[in-house]
Backbone as JSON, one array per atom type, in Angstrom:
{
  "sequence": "XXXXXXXXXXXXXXXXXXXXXXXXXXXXXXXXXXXXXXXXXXXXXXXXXXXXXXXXXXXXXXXXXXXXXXXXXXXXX",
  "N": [[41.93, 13.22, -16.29], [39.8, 13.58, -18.19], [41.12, 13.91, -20.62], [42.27, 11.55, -21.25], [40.48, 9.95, -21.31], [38.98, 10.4, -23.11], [41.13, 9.69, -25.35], [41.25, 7.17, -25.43], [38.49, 6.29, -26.05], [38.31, 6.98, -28.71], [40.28, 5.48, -29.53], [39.05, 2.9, -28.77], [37.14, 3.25, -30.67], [38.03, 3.12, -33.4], [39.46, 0.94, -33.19], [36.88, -0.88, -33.55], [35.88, -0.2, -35.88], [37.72, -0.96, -37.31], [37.76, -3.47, -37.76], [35.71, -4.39, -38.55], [35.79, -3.31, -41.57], [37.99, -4.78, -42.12], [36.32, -7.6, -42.5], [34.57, -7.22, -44.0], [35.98, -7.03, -46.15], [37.07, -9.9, -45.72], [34.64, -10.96, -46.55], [34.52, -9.98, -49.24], [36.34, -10.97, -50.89], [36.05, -13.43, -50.26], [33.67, -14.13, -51.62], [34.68, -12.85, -54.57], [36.14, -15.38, -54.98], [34.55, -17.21, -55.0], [33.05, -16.4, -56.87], [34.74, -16.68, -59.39], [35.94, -19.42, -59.23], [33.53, -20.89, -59.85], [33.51, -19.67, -62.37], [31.77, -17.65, -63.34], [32.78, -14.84, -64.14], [31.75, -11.76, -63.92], [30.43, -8.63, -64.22], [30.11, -8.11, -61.65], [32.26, -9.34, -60.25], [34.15, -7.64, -60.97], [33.87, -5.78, -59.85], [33.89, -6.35, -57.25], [36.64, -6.86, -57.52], [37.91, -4.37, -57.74], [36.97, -3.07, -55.61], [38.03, -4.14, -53.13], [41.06, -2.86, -53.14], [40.13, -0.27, -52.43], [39.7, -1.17, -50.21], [41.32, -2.06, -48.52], [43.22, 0.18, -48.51], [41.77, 1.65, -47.01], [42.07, 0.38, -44.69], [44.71, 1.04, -44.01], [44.62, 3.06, -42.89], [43.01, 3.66, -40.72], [44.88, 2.09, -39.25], [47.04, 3.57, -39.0], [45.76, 5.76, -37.97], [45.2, 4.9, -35.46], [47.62, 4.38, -34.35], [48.16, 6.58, -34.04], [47.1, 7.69, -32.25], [47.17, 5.92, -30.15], [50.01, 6.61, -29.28], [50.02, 9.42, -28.81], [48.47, 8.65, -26.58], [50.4, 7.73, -25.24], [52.1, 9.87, -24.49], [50.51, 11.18, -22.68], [49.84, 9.64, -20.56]],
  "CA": [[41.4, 11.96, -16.76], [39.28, 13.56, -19.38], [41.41, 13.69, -22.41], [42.68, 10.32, -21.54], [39.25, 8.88, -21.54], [39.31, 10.99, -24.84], [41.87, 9.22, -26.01], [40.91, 5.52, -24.89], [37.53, 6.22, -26.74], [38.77, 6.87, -30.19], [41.28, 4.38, -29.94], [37.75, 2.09, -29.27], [35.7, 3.53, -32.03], [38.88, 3.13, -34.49], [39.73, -0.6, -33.4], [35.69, -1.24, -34.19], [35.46, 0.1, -37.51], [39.05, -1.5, -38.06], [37.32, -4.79, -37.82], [34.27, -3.82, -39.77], [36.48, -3.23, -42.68], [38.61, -6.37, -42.24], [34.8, -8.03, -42.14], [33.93, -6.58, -45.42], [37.19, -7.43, -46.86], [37.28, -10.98, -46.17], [33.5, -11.55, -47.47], [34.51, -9.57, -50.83], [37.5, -11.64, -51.14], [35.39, -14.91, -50.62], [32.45, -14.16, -52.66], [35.48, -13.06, -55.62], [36.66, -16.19, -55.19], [33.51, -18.0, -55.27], [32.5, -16.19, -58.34], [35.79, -17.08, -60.03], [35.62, -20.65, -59.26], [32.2, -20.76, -60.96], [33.33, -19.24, -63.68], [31.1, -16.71, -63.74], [33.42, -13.45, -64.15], [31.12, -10.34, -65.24], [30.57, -7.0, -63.71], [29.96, -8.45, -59.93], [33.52, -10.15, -60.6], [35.03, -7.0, -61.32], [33.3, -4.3, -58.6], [34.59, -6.84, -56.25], [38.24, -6.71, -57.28], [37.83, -3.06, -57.58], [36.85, -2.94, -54.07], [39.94, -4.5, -52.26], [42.54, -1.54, -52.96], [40.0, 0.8, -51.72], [39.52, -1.45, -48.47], [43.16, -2.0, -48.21], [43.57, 1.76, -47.68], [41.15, 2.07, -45.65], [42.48, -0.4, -43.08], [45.82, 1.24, -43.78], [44.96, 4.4, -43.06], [42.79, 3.23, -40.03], [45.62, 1.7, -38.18], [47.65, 4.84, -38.69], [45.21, 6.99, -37.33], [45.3, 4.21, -33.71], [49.17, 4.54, -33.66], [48.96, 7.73, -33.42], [46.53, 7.99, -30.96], [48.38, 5.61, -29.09], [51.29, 7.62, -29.48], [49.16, 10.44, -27.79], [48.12, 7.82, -25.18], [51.62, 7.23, -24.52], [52.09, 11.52, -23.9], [49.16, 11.34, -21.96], [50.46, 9.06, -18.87]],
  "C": [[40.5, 12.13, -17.98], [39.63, 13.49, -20.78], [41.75, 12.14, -22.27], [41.45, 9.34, -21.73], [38.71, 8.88, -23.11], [39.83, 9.91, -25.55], [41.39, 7.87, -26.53], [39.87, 5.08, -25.85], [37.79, 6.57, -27.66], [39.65, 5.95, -30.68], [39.95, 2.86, -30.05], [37.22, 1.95, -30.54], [36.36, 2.84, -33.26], [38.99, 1.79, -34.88], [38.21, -1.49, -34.11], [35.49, -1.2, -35.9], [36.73, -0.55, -38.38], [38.27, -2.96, -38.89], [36.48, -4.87, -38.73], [34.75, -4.12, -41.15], [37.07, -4.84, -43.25], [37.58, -7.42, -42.99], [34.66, -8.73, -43.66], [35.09, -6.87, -46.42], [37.36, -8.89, -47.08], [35.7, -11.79, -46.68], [33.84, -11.18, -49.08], [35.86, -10.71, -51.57], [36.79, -13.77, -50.98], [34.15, -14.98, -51.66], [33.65, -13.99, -53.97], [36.07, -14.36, -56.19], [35.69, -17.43, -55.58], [33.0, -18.34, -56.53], [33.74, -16.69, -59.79], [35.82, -18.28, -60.18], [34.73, -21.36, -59.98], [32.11, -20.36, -62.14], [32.49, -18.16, -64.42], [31.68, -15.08, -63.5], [32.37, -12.73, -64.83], [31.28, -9.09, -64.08], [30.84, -6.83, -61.85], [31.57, -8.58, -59.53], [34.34, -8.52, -59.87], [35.08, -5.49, -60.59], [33.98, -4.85, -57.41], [35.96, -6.93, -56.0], [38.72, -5.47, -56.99], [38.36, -2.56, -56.08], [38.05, -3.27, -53.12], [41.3, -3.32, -52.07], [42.11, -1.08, -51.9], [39.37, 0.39, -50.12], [40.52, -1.54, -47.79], [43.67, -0.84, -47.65], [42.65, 2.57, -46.85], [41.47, 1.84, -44.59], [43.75, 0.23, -42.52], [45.87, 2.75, -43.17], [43.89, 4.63, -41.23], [43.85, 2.83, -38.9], [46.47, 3.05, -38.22], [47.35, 5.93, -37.79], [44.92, 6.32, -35.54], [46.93, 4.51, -33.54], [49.55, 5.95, -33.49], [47.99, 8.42, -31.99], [47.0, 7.22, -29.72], [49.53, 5.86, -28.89], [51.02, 9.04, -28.17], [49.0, 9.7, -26.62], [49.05, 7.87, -24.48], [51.98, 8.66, -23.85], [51.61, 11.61, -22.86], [49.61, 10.57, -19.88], [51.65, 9.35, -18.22]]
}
């Protein structure tokens, strides 16, 4: 039962910080849009579009690392 509790608990930690990300993704994506609307494109504008790839592959690289622990999970029983 210990690796599977292993398991169970990284698949936790992973789905948490999944969300986190998501979070942080759809405030940067509303404040971009805010600031766009307003018309006020400058440097804020442009850290914020920035930002999106490198949250994008975070999330993507996030769920990869749960399917394979539920992959393992699936070994595991």
């Amino acid at each position: 039962m210990g690796k599977l509790d292993e398991v169970k608990s990284r698949i936790d930690w992973l789905k948490d910080l999944f969300k986190i990300l998501i979070t942080i993704m759809v405030a940067d994506i509303a404040g971009i849009a805010k600031l766009f609307m307003d018309d006020k494109i400058s440097l804020l504008f442009y850290l914020g579009v920035c930002l999106l790839p490198i949250l994008a592959i975070g999330c993507i690289v996030i769920s990869r690392k749960i399917e394979l622990h539920l992959s393992e999970l699936g070994e595991i029983e």
